[in-house]
N, CA, C and O atoms as a GROMACS GRO file, in nm:
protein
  416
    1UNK      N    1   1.276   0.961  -0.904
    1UNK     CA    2   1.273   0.942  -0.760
    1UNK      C    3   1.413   0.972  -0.706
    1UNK      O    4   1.518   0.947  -0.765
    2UNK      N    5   1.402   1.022  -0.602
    2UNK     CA    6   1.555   1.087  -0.530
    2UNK      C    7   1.581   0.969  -0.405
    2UNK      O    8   1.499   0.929  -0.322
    3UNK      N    9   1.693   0.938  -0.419
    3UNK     CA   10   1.737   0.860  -0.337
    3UNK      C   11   1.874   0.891  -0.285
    3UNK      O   12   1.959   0.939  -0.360
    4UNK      N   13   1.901   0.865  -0.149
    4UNK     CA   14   2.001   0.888  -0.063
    4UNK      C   15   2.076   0.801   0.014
    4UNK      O   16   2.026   0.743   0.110
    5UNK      N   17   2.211   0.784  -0.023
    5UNK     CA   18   2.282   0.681   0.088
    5UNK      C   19   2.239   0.645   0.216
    5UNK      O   20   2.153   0.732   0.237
    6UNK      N   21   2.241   0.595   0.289
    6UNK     CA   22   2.164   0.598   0.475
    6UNK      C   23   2.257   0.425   0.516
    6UNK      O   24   2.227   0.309   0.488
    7UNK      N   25   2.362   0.479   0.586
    7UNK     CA   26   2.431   0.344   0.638
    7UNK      C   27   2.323   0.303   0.725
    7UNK      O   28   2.235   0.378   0.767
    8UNK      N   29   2.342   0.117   0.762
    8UNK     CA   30   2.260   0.055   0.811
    8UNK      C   31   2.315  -0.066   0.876
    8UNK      O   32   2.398  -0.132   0.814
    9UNK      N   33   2.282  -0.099   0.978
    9UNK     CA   34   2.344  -0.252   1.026
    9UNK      C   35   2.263  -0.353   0.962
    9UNK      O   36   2.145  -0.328   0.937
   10UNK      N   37   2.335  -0.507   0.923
   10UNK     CA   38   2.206  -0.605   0.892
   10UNK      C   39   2.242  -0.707   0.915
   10UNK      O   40   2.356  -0.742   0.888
   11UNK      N   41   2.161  -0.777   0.970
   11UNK     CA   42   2.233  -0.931   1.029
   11UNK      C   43   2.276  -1.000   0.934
   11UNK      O   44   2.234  -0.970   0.823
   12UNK      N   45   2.346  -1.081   0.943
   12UNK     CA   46   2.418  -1.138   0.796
   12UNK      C   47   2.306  -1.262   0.755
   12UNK      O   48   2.330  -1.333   0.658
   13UNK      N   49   2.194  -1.280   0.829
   13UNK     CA   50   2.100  -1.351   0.766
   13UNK      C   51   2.029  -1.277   0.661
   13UNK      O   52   2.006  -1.350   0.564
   14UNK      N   53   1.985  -1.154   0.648
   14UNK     CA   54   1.932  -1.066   0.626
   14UNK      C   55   2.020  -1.028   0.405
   14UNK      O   56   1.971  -1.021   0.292
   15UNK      N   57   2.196  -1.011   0.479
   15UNK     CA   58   2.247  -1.010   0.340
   15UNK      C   59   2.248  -1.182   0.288
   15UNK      O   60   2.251  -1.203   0.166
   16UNK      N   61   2.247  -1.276   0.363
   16UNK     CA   62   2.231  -1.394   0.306
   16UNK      C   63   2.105  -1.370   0.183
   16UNK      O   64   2.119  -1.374   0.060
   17UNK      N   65   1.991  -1.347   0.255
   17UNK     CA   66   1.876  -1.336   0.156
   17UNK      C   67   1.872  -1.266   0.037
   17UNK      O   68   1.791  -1.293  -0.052
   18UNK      N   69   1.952  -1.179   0.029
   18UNK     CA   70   1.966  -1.053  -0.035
   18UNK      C   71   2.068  -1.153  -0.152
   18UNK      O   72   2.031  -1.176  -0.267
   19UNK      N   73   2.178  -1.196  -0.103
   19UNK     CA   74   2.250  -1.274  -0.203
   19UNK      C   75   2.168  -1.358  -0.285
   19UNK      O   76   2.187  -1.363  -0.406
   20UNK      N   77   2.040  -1.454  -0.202
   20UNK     CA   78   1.981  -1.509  -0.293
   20UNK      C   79   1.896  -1.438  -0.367
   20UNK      O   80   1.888  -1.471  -0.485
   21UNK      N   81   1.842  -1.366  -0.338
   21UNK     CA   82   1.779  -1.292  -0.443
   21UNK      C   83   1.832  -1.231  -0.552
   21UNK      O   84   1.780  -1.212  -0.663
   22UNK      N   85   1.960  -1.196  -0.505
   22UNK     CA   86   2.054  -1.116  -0.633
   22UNK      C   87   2.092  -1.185  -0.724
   22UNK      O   88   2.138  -1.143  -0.830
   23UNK      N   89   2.066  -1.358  -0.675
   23UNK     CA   90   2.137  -1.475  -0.830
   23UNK      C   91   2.023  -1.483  -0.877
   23UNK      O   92   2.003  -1.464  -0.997
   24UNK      N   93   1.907  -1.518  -0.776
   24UNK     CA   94   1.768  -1.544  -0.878
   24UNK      C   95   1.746  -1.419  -0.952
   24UNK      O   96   1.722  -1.448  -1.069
   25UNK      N   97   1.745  -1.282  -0.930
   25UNK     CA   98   1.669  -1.198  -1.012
   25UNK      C   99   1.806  -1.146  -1.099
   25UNK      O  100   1.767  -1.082  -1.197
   26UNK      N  101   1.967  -1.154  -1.092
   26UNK     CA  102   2.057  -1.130  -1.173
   26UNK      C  103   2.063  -0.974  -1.163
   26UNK      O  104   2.068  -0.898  -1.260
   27UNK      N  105   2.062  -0.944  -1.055
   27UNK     CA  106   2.093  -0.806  -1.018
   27UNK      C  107   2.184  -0.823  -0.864
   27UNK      O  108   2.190  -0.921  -0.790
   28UNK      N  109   2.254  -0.673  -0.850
   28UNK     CA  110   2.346  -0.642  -0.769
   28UNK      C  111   2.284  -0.651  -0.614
   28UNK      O  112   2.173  -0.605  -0.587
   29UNK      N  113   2.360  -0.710  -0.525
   29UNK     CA  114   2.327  -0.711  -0.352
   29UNK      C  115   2.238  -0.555  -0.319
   29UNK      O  116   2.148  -0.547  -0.236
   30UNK      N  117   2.272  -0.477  -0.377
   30UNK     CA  118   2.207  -0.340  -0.342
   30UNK      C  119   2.093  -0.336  -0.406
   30UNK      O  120   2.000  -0.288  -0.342
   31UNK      N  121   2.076  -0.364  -0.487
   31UNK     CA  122   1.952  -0.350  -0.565
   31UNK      C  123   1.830  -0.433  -0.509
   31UNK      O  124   1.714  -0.393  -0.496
   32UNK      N  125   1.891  -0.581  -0.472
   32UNK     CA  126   1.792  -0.694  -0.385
   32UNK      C  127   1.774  -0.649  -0.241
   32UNK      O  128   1.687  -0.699  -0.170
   33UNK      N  129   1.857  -0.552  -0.197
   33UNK     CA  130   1.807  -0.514  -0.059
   33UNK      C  131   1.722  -0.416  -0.093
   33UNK      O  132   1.621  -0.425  -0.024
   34UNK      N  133   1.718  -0.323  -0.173
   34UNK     CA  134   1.593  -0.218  -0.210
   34UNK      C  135   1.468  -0.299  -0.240
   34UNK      O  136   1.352  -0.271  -0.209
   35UNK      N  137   1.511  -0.398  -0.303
   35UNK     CA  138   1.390  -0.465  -0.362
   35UNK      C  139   1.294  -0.580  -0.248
   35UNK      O  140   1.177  -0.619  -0.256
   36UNK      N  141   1.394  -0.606  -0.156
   36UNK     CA  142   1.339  -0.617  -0.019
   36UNK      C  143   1.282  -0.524   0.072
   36UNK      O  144   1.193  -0.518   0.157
   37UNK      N  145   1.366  -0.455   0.022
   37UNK     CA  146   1.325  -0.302   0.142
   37UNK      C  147   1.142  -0.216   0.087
   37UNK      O  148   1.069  -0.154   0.165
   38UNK      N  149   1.118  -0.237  -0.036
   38UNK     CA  150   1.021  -0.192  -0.113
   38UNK      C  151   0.942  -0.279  -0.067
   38UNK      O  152   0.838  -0.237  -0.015
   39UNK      N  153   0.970  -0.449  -0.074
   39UNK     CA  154   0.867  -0.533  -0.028
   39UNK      C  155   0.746  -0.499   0.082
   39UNK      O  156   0.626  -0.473   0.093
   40UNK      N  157   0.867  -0.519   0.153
   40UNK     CA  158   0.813  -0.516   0.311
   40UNK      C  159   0.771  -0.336   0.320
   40UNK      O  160   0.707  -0.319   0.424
   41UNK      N  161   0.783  -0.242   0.266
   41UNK     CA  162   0.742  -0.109   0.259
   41UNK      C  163   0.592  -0.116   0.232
   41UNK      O  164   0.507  -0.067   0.306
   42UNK      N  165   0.567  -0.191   0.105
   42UNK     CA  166   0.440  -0.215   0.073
   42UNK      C  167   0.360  -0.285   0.141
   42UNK      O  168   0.242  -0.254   0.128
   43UNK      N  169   0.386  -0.386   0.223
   43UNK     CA  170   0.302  -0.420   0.288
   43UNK      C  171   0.262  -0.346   0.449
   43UNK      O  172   0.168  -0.378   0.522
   44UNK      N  173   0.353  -0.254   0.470
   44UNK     CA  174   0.370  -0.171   0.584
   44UNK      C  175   0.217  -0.124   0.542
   44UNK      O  176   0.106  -0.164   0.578
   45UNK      N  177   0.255  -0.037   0.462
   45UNK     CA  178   0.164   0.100   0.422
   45UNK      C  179   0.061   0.040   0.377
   45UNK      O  180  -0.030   0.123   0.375
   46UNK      N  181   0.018  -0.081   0.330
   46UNK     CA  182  -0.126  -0.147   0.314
   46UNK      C  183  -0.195  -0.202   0.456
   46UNK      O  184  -0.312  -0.230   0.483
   47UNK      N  185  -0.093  -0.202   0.523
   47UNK     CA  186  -0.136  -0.245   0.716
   47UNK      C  187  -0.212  -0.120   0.755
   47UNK      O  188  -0.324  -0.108   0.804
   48UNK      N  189  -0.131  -0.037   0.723
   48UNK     CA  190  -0.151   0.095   0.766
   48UNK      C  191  -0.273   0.158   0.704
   48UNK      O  192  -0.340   0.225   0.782
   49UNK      N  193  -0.323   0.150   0.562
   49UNK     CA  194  -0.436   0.212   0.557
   49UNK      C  195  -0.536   0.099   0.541
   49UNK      O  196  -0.649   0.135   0.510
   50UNK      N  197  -0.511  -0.057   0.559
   50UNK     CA  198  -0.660  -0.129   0.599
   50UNK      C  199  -0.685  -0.082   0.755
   50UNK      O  200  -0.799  -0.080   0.800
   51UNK      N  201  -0.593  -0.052   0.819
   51UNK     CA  202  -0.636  -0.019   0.974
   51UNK      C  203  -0.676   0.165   0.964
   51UNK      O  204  -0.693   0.228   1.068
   52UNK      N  205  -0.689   0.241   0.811
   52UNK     CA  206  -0.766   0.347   0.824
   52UNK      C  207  -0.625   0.441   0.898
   52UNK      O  208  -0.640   0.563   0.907
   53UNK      N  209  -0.498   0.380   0.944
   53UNK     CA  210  -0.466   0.497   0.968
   53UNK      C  211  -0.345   0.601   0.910
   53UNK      O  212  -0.257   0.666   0.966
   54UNK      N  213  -0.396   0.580   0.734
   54UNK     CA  214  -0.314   0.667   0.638
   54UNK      C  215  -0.424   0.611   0.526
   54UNK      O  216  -0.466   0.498   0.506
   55UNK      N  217  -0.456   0.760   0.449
   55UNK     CA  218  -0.536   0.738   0.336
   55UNK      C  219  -0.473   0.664   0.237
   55UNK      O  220  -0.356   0.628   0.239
   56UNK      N  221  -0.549   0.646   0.156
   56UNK     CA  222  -0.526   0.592   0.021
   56UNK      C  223  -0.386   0.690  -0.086
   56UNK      O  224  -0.282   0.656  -0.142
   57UNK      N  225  -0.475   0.837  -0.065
   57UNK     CA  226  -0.334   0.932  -0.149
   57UNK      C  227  -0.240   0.954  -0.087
   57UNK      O  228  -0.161   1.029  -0.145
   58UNK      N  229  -0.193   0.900   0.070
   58UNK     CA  230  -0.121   0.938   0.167
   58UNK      C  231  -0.027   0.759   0.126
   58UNK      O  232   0.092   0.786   0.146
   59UNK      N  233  -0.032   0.668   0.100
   59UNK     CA  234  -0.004   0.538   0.032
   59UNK      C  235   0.052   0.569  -0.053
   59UNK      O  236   0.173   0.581  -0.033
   60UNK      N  237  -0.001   0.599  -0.191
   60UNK     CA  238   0.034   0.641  -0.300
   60UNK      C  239   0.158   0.737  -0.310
   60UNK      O  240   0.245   0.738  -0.397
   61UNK      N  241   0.147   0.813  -0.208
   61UNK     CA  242   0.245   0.895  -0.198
   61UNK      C  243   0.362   0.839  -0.136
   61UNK      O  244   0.462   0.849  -0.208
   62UNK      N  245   0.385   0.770  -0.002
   62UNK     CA  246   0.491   0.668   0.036
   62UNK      C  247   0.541   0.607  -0.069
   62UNK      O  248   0.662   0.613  -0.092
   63UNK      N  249   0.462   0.545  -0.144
   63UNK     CA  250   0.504   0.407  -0.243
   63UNK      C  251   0.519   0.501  -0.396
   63UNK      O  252   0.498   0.444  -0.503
   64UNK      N  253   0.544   0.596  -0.392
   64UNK     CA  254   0.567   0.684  -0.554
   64UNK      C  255   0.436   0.640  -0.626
   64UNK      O  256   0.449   0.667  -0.745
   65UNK      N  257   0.341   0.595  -0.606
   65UNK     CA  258   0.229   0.570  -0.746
   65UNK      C  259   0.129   0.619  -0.687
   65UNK      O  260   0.135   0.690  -0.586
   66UNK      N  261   0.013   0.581  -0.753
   66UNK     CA  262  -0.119   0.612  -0.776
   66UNK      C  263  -0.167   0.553  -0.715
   66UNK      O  264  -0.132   0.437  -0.693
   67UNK      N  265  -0.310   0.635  -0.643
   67UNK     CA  266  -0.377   0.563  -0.566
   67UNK      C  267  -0.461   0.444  -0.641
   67UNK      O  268  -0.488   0.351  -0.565
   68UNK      N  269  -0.487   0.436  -0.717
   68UNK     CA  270  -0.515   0.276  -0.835
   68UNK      C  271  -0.418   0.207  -0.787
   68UNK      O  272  -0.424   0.090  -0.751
   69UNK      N  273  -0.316   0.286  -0.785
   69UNK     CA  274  -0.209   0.115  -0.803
   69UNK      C  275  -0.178   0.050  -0.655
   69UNK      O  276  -0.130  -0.060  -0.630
   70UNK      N  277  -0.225   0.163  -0.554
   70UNK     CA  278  -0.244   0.087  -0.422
   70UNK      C  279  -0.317   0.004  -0.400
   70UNK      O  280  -0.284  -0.082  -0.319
   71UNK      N  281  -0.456  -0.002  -0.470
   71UNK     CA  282  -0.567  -0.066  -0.440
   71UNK      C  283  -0.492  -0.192  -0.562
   71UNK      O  284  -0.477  -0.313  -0.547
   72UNK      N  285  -0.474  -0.147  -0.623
   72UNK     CA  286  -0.397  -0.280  -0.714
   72UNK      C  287  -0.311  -0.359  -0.641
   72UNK      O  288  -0.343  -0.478  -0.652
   73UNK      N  289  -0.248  -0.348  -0.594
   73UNK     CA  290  -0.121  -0.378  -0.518
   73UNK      C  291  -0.223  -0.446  -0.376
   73UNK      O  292  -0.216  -0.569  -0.371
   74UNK      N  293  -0.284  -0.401  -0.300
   74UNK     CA  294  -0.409  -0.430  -0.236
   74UNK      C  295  -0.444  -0.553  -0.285
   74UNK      O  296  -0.418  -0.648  -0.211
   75UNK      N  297  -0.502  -0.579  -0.400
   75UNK     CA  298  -0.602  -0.662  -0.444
   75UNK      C  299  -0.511  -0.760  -0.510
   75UNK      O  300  -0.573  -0.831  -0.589
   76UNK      N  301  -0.357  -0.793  -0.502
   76UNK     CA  302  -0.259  -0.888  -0.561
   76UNK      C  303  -0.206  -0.926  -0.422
   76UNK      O  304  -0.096  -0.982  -0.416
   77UNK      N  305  -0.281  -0.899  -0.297
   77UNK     CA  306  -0.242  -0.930  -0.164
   77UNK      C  307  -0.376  -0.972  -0.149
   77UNK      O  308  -0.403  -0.985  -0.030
   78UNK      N  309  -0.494  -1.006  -0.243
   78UNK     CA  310  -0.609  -1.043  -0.154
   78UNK      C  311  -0.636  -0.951   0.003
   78UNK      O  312  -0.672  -0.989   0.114
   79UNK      N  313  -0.612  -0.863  -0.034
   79UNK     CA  314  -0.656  -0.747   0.046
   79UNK      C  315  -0.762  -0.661   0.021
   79UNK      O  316  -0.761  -0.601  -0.087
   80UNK      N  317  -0.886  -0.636   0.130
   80UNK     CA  318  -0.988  -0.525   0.059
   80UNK      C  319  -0.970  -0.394   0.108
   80UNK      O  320  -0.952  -0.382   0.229
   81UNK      N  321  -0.972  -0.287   0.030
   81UNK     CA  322  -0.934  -0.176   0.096
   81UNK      C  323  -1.042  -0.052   0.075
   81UNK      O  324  -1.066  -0.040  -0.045
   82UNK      N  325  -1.109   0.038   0.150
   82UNK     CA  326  -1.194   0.104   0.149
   82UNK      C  327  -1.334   0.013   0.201
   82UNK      O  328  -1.329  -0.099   0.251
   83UNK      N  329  -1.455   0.090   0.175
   83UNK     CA  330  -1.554   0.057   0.202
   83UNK      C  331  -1.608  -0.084   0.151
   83UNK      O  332  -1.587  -0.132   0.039
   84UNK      N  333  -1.678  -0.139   0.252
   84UNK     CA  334  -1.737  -0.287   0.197
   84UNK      C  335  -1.879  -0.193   0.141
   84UNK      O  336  -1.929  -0.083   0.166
   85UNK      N  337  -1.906  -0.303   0.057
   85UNK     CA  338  -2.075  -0.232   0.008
   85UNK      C  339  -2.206  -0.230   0.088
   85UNK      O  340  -2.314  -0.189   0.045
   86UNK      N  341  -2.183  -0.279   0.207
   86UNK     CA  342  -2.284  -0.212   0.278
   86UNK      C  343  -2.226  -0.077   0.371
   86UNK      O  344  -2.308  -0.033   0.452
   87UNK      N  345  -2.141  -0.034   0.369
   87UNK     CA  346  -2.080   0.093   0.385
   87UNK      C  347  -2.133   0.180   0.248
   87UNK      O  348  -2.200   0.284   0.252
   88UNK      N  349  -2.103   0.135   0.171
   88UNK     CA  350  -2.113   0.245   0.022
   88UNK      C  351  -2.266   0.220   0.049
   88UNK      O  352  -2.310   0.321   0.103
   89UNK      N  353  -2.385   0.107   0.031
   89UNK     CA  354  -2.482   0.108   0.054
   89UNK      C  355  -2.574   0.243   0.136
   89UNK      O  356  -2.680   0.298   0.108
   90UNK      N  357  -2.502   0.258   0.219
   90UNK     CA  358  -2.571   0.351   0.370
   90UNK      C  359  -2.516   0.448   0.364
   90UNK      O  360  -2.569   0.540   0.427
   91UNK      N  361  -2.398   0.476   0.294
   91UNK     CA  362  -2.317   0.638   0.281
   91UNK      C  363  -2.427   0.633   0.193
   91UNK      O  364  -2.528   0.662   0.257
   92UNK      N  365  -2.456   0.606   0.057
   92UNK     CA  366  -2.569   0.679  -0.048
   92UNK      C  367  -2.692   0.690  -0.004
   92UNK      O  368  -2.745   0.788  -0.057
   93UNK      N  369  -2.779   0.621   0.085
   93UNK     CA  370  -2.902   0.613   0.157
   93UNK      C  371  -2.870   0.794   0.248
   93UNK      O  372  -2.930   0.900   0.227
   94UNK      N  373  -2.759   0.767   0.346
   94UNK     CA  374  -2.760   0.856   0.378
   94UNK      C  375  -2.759   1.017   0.315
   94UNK      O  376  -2.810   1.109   0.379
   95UNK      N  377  -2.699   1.038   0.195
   95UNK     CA  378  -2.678   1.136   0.132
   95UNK      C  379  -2.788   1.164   0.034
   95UNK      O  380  -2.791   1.269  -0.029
   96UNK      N  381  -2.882   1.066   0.021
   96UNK     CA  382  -2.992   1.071  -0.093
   96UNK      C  383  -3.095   1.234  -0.045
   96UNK      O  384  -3.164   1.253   0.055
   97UNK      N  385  -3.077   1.298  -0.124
   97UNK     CA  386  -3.190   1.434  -0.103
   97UNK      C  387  -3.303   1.332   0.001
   97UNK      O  388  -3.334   1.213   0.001
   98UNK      N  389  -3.347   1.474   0.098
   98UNK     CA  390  -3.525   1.414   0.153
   98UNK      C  391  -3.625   1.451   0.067
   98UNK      O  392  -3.539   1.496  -0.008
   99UNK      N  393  -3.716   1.471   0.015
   99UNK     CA  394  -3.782   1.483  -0.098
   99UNK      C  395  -3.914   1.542   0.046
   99UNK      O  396  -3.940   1.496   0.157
  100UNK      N  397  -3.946   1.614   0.000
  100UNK     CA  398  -4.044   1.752   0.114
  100UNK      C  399  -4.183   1.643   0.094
  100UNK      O  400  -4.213   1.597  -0.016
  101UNK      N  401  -4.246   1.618   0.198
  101UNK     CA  402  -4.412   1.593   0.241
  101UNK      C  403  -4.467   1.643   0.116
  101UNK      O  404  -4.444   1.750   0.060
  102UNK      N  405  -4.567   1.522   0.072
  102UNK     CA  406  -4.696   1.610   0.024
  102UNK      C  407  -4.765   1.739   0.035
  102UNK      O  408  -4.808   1.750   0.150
  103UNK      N  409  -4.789   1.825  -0.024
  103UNK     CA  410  -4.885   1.943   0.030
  103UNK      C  411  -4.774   2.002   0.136
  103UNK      O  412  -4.848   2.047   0.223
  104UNK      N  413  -4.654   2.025   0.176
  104UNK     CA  414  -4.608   2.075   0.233
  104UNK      C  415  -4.540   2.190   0.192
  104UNK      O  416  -4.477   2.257   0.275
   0.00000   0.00000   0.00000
């Protein structure tokens, strides 16, 4: 993954948090702000395609993984994503061949 410097302002509540995270997880202030910054990324882009407006491989692609691991990531948020089963229900009803009249 390619990553790029990008200066930023942050309220010093903001690096407060970041400090605590950097003693609990024993990594560097930069690393706990990515790891914040990823947080809240992921839950962006799961807002964004339960409201339908970015696909699933369009997710996957924001967040570097697989569209599995969105719906994974989805489903460790108690989040449902895609069709409920009476959607999948009525998409297959709808798509089922018509099968031609008797004697027709």
């Amino acid at each position: 993954m390619k990553t790029m410097p990008y200066p930023v302002r942050l309220p010093s509540h903001l690096l407060e948090l970041a400090d605590i995270r950097a003693a609990s997880e024993q990594v560097d202030r930069s690393t706990a702000l990515r790891q914040l910054l990823y947080a809240g990324a992921v839950a962006y882009v799961l807002d964004l395609v339960h409201a339908g407006r970015i696909s699933l491989s369009k997710a996957g692609e924001l967040l570097n993984c697989g569209t599995l691991d969105v719906l994974q990531k989805a489903r460790e948020r108690g989040m449902a994503l895609g069709a409920t089963a009476a959607q999948y229900t009525n998409a297959k009803r709808r798509l089922r061949p018509k099968r031609p009249a008797p004697g027709a």
